[in-house]
N, C-alpha and C positions, 0 to 999 in steps of 0.2 A: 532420482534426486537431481533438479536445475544446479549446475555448477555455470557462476558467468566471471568469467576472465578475460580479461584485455578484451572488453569490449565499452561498447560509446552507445550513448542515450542521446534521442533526436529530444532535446527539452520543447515546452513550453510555444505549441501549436498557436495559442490565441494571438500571437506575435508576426504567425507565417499568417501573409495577406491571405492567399485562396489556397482551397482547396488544391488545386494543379501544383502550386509551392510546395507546400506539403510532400504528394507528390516526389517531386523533383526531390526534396530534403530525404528522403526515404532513400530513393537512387541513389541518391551522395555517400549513402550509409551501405547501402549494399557493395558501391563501386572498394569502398573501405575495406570492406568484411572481404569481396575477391580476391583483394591487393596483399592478404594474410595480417593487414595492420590490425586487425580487431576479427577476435574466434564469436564475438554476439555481438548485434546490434539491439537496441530496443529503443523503446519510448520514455518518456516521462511526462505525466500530466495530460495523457490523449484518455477522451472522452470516446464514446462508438461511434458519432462521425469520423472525426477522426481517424482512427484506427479501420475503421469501413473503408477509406480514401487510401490508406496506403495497402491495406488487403488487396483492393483492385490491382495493382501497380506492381504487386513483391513480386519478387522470385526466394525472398529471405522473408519468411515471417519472422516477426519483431520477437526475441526472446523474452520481453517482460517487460510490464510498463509499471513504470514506479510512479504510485502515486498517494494521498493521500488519504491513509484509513487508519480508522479506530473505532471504538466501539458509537461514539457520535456520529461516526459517517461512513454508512458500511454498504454504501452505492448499493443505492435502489434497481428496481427492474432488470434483476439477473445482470448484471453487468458481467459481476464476477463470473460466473458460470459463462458467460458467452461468449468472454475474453478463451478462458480454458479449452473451451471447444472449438476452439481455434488453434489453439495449443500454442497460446499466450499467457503464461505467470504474473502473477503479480506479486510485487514490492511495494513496502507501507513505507511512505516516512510521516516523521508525526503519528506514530504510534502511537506515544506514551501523552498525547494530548490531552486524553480523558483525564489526568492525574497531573498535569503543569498547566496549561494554558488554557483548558477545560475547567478545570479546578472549581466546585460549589456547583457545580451540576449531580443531578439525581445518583450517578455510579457513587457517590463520594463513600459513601456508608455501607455499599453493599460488597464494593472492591475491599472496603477496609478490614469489613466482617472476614470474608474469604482470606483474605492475608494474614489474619491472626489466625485461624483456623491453619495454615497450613503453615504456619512459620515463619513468611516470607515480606515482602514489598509490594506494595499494590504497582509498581514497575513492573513487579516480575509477575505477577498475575497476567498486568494487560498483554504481557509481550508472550505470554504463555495460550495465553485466548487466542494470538494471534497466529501464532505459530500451530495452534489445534486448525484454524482452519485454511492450513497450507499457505499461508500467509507470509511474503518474508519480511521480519519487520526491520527496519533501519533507524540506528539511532547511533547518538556518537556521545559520549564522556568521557575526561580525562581522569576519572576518578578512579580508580582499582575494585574501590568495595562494590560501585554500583557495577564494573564491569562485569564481576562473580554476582551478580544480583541477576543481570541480565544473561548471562550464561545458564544460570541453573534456569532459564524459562523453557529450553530445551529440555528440561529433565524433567520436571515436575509438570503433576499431572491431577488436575481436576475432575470433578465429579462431573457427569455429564452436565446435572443439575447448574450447577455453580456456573457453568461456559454459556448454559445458556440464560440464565438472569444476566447475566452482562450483556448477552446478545440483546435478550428483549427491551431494556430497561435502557439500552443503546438506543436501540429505534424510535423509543417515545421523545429523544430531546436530540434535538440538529443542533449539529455546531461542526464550523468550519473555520480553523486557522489560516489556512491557504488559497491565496486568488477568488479573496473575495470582490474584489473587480469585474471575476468575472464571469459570475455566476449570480443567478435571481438566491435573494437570501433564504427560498426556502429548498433551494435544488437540494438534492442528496443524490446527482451521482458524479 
């Protein structure tokens, strides 16, 4: 099990001019992690360039790069596997996108079916999907009920079936909430 404590995320690469910055930001993050201020360093928002550029340079491989995934955007061409194999985790935020900011896209009916079949919140479905595939997903509410909404996604557990209609029925429709700046509108990774 990844446990990440007192540790710092290099955000938001598309900002660092060159490649070499990059780089150097990585360094920064490493010289952190020696100095015992931070037990993980990682990323947020790094693409396989990216994360290809600071692989060169580590002595600390990046414990997890947080980025954005959901059943809309489940990063094309092995990303996820290739991050892993490096024995780099990954962190979702904007999980729950397919069901708020998504919302009237093709899952709408099929999350819903599965959530009455099983009792629950089409929340807890996605963050359940997400978490089946080693996923960690991140999301914040002040609300209590959804908190326990979102905790039982840890517990319950779907049909093979059911995880992967979300998967497929994911893949047929793109959408992306985040840094659309900076990305061609039909990228998925």
């Amino acid at each position: 099990m990844l446990r990440i404590r007192n540790g710092y995320l290099l955000h938001m690469p598309y900002i660092i001019p060159t490649t070499a910055d990059i780089q150097t930001a990585w360094k920064g993050l490493e010289t952190v992690h020696a100095g015992g201020k931070a037990q993980n360093i990682g990323v947020s928002n790094f693409q396989r360039s990216h994360l290809e550029a600071v692989l060169e340079v580590c002595s600390v491989v990046s414990a997890i790069n947080q980025l954005e995934y959901h059943p809309y955007l489940q990063r094309a061409h092995d990303y996820i596997p290739w991050m892993r194999e490096h024995g780099i985790e990954v962190s979702s935020f904007k999980t729950l996108a397919s069901v708020t900011v998504g919302k009237g896209g093709p899952l709408d009916l099929p999350l819903s079916s599965i959530a009455a079949r099983h009792n629950t919140s089409t929340s807890t479905v996605v963050l359940s999907w997400a978490v089946d595939q080693n996923i960690v997903p991140i999301t914040t509410t002040t609300n209590v009920e959804r908190m326990d909404e979102y905790f039982a996604a840890l517990s319950l557990r779907f049909s093979r079936g059911e995880l992967e209609e979300i998967t497929q029925i994911g893949l047929e429709y793109h959408f992306r909430w985040w840094g659309k700046d900076f990305f061609d509108p039909e990228d998925r990774c």
